[in-house]
C-alpha positions in Angstrom: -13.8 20.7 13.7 -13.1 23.6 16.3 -10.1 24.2 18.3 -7.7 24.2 15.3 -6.0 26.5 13.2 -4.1 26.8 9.5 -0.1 26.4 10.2 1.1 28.0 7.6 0.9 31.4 8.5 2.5 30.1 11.7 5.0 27.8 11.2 6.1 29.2 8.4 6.0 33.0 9.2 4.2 33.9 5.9 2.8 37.1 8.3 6.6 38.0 9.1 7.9 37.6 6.0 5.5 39.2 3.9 5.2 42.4 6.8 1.6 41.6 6.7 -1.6 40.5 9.1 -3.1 38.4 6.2 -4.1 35.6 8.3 -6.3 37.7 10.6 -7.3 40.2 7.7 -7.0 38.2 4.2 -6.8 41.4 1.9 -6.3 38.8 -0.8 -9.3 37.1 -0.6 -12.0 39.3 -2.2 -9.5 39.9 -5.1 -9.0 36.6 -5.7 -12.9 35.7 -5.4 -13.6 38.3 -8.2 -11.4 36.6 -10.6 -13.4 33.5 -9.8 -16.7 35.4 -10.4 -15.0 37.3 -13.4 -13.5 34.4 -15.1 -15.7 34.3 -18.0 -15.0 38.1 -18.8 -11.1 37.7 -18.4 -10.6 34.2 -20.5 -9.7 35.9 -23.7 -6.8 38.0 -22.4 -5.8 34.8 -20.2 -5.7 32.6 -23.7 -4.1 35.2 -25.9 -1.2 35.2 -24.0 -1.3 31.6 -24.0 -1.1 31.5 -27.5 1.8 34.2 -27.7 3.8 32.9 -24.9 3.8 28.9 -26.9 4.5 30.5 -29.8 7.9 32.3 -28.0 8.8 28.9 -25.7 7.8 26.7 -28.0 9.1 28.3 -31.2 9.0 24.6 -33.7 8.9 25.0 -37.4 7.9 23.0 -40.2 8.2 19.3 -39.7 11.2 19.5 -36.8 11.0 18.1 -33.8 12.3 20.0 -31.1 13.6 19.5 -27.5 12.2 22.1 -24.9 13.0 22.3 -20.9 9.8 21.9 -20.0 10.0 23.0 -16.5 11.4 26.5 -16.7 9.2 27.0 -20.1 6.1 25.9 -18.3 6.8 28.2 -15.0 7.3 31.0 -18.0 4.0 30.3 -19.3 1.9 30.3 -16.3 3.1 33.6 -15.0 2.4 35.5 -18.6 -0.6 34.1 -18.4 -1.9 34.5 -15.2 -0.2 37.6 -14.8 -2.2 38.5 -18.0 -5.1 38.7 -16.1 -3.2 40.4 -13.0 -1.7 43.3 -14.1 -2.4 43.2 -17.6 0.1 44.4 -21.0 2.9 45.3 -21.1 4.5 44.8 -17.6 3.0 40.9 -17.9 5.5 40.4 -21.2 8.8 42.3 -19.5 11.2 39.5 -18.6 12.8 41.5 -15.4 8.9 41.5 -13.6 8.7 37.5 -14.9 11.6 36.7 -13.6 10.3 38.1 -9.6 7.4 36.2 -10.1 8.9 33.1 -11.2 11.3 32.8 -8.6 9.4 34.6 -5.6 8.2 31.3 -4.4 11.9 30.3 -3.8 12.7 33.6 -2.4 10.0 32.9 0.6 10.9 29.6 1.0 14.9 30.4 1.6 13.1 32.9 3.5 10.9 30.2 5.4 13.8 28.0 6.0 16.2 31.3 8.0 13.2 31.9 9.9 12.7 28.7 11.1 15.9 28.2 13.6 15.4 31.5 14.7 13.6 32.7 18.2 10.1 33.9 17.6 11.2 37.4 19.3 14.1 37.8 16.5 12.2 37.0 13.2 10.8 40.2 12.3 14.0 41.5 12.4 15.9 38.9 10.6 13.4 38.4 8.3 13.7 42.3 7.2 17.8 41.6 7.3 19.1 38.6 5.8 15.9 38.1 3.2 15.4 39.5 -0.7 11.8 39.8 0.4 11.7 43.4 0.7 13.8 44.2 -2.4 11.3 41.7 -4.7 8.4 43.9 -3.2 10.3 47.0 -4.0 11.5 45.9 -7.5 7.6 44.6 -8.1 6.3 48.2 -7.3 8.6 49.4 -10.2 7.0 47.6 -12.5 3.4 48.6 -11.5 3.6 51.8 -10.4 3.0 53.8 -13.5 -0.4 51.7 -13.9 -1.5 52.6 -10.3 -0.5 56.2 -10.9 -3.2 56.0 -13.8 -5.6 54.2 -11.8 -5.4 56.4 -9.1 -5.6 59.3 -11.6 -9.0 58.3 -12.5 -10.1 57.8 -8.9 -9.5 61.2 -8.3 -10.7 62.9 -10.7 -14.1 60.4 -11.4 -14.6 58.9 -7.6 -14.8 55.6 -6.9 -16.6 54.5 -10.4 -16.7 56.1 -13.7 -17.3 54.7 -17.2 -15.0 52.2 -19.1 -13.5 51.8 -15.4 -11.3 48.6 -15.7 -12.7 45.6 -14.0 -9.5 43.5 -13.7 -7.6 42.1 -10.6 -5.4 45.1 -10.6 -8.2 47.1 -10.1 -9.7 45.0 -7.5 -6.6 45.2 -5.5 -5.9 49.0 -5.6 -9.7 49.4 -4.7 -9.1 47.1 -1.6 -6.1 48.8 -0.6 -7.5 52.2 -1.0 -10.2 51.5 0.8 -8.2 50.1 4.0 -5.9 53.1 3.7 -2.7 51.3 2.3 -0.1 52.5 0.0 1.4 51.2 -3.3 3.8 48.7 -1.5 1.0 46.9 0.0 -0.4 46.0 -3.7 2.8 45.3 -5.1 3.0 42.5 -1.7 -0.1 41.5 -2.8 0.7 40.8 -6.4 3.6 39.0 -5.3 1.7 36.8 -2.8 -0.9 35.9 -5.2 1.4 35.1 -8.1 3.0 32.6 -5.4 -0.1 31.0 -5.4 -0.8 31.0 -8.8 2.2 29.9 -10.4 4.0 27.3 -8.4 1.1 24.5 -8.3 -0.3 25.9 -11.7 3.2 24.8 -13.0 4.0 22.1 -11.6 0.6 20.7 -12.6 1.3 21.5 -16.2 4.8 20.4 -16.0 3.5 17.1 -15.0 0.4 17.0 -17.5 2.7 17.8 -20.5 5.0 14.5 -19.2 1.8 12.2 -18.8 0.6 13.4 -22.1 3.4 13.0 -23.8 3.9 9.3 -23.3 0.4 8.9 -24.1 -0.2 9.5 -28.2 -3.2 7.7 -28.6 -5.0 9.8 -25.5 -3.1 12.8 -27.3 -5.4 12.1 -30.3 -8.5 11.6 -27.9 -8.2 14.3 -25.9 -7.2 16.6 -29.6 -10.5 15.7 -31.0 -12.9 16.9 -28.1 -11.0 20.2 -28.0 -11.3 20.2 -31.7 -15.2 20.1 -32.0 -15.5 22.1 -28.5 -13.2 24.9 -30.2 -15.2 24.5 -33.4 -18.9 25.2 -31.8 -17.7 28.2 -29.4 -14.1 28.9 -30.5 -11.7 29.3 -28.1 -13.5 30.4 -24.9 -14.3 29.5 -21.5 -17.6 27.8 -23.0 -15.4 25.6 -25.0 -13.1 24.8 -22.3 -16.2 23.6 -20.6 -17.1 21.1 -22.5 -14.0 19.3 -23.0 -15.1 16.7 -20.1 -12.3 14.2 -21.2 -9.7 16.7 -21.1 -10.9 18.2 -17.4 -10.9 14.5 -16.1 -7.0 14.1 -17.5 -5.7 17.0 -15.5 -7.5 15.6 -12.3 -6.1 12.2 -13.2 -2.8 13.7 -13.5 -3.0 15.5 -10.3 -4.3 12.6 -8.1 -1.3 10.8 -8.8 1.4 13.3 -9.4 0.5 16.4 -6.7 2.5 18.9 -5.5 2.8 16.9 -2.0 2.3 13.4 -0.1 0.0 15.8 2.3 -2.0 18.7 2.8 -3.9 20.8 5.1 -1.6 21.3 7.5 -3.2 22.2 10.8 -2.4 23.3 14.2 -4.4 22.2 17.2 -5.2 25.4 19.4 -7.1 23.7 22.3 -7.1 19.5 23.1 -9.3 18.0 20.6 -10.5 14.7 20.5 -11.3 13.3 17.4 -14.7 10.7 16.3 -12.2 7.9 17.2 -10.9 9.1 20.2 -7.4 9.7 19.6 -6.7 13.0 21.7 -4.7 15.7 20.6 -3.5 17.9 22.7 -2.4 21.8 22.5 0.7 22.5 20.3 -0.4 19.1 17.9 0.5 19.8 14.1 -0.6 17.4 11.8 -1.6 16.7 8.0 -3.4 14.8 5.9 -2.4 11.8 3.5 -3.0 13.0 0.7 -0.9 10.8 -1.5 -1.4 7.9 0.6 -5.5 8.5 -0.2 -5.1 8.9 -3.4 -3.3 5.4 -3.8 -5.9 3.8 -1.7 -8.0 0.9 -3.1 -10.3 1.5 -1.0 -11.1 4.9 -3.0 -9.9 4.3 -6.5 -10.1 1.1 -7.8 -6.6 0.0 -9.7 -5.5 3.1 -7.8 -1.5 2.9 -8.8 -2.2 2.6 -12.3 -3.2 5.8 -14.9 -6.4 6.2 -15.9 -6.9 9.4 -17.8 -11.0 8.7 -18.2 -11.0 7.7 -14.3 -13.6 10.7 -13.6 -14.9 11.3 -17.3 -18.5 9.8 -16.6 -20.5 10.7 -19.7 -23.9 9.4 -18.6 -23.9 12.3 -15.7 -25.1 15.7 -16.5 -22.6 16.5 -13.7 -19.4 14.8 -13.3 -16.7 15.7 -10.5 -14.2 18.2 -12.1 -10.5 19.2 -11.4 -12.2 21.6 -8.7 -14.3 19.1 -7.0 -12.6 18.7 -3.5 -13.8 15.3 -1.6 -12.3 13.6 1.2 -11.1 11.6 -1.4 -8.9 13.9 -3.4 -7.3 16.6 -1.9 -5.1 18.1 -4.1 -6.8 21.8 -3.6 -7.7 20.9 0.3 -10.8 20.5 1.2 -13.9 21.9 2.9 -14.2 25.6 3.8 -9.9 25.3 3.5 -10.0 24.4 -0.4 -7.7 26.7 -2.1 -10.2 29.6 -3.4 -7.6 30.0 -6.7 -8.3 26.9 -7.9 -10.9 27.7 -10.2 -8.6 29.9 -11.9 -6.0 27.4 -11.7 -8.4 24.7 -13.6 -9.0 27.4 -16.5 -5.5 28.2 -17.4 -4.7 25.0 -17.4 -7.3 23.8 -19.9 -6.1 26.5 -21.8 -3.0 25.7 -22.1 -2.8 21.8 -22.4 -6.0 22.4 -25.0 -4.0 25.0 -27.0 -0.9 22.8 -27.0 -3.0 19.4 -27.8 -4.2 21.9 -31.0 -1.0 23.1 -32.2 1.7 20.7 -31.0 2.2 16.6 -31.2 4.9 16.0 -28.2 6.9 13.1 -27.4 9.2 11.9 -24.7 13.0 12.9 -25.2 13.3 8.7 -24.4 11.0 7.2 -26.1 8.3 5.3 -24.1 10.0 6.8 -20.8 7.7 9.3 -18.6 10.5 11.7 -17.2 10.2 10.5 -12.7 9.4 12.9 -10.4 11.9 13.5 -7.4 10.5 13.0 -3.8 11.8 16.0 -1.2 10.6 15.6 2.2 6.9 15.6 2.1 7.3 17.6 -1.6 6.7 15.7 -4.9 8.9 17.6 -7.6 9.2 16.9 -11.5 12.0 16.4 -13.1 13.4 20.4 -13.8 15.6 19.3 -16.4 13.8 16.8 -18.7 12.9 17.9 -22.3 10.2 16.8 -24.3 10.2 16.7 -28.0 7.3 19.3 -29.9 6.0 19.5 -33.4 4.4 22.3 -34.7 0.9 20.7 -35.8 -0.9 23.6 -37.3 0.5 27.2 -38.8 -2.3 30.1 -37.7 
């Protein structure tokens, strides 16, 4: 469809806030599309942090079984492990650089919210003024800059390649913005913007895969014995994650019905359009899809409303669709040449981590039989923040 345009970067002055051009000149992209094409390379680091963050935010002994937050745990455990792969040990294990990731998504949207009843002239200004925007990307380049002073180190002394040169997201980014002339601050935006990404729908998809799970022991014990044999042919790898078909169709499940949002793609029309059946729209339009709504239609899923965690585990296909595959029917990710290019990523980290927990933890609901209910917000769906689920350790390694 011409004669349209992504909103986001305009409505909600992503460009001004960030004090970047992104939208015209995604500097993010090509990192980001290396971590897809690296994925295999960076699982290991990605998992071992997995398995030493649930040890820490999980910490159950013996035959106990013990209440955790799950909402601030799980925000804890994406951004060690995505920021694992990121920027890499130590800086992805200090608390203080956590904490700015964790909370960065709030910062822009406080940010986002400012911005919004104030004149399009003005919001530069303001947004530089009255939002922590600036001192999060100031605080972030503290964190990294003795690793780009390394990096850099190399590149001036070796040139652009030289052996053992690391081939990890942080070296993606400082390549990008070398080669576009930028300075330190513009990775350290960058690492904050793609953490933004990463974490916020990461968690709340494993916030609400931990509650559907939970409720759930006898798909618990399913789902545990195809990560069992996977883990047992290829250990714990992305080959392994792989194969645990079952477990890839939960997470979709999980999604369909409890998503970030009731919509998505959020689009702005740039010129009149008129769409296949004829409803016009003119300049200015801004509109969204149904995403909820389309995921609750019979017409797409048969017994739509109702949970089925095998809904899109189809055993007789060599392929089956995945917790990637877009479709006009399931839109979590988008869709088309819009689908969120992180979401490979995103589907890898959390197999990881609902795999490693399925191995090494039996949960249950804090009220027994009760899923904990998400909160509707405007067009946001939100878990519950403060509900607790009960964990046992399973296993001692």
């Amino acid at each position: 469809m011409t004669g349209l345009s992504s909103v986001g970067w305009q409505i909600f002055n992503i460009n001004t806030l960030m004090g970047a051009n992104w939208h015209d000149d995604p500097l993010y992209l090509p990192p980001v599309r290396n971590l897809t094409r690296n994925m295999g390379s960076v699982f290991h680091d990605m998992f071992d942090e997995v398995a030493v963050a649930c040890g820490e935010l999980i910490p159950a002994k013996g035959n106990e079984w013990l209440p955790i937050h799950v909402y601030p745990a799980m925000h804890t455990l994406v951004a060690r492990a995505a920021n694992r792969v990121f920027v890499g040990l130590p800086v992805c294990r200090q608390q203080g650089y956590i904490d700015i990731m964790v909370h960065f998504a709030e910062d822009i949207i406080s940010g986002v919210l400012k911005l919004s009843v104030v004149p399009s002239f003005m919001r530069g200004f303001i947004a530089r003024k009255t939002t922590v925007v600036d001192e999060r990307i100031r605080l972030c380049l503290e964190y990294l800059q003795p690793t780009i002073n390394d990096r850099k180190a190399m590149m001036a002394r070796f040139g652009k390649d030289w052996t053992d040169k690391p081939n990890d997201m942080m070296q993606w980014l400082i390549d990008e913005a070398v080669a576009r002339n930028q300075g330190d601050e513009e990775i350290a935006r960058l690492v904050l913007f793609i953490n933004t990404g990463a974490i916020d729908t990461t968690s709340h998809a494993i916030v609400e895969a931990v509650y559907d799970i939970s409720v759930r022991p006898d798909l618990a014990n399913t789902l545990r014995e195809e990560v069992e044999a996977a883990v047992a042919e290829d250990g714990w790898t992305r080959a392994a994650t792989a194969k645990m078909r079952r477990l890839d169709s939960f997470l979709r499940e999980s999604l369909r019905l409890h998503g970030p949002g009731t919509t998505s793609m959020f689009r702005r029309v740039l010129r009149p359009v008129t769409l296949s059946d004829g409803t016009f729209l003119p300049t200015g339009t801004t509109f969204t899809t149904p995403t909820l709504a389309t995921h609750l239609d019979e017409e797409n899923y048969e017994d739509a409303a109702q949970f089925d965690a095998l809904r899109f585990y189809k055993p007789e296909l060599k392929v089956q669709q995945q917790l990637t595959t877009t479709a006009a029917d399931f839109m979590t990710f988008g869709h088309g040449r819009f689908a969120c290019p992180g979401r490979f990523f995103a589907q890898n980290e959390l197999k990881a981590m609902m795999a490693y927990m399925l191995v090494h933890y039996d949960m249950r609901p804090e009220h027994e039989g009760v899923r904990p209910a998400n909160v509707y917000k405007g067009l946001s769906v939100l878990p519950d923040a403060k509900a607790r689920v009960l964990f046992r350790k399973r296993r001692v390694d």
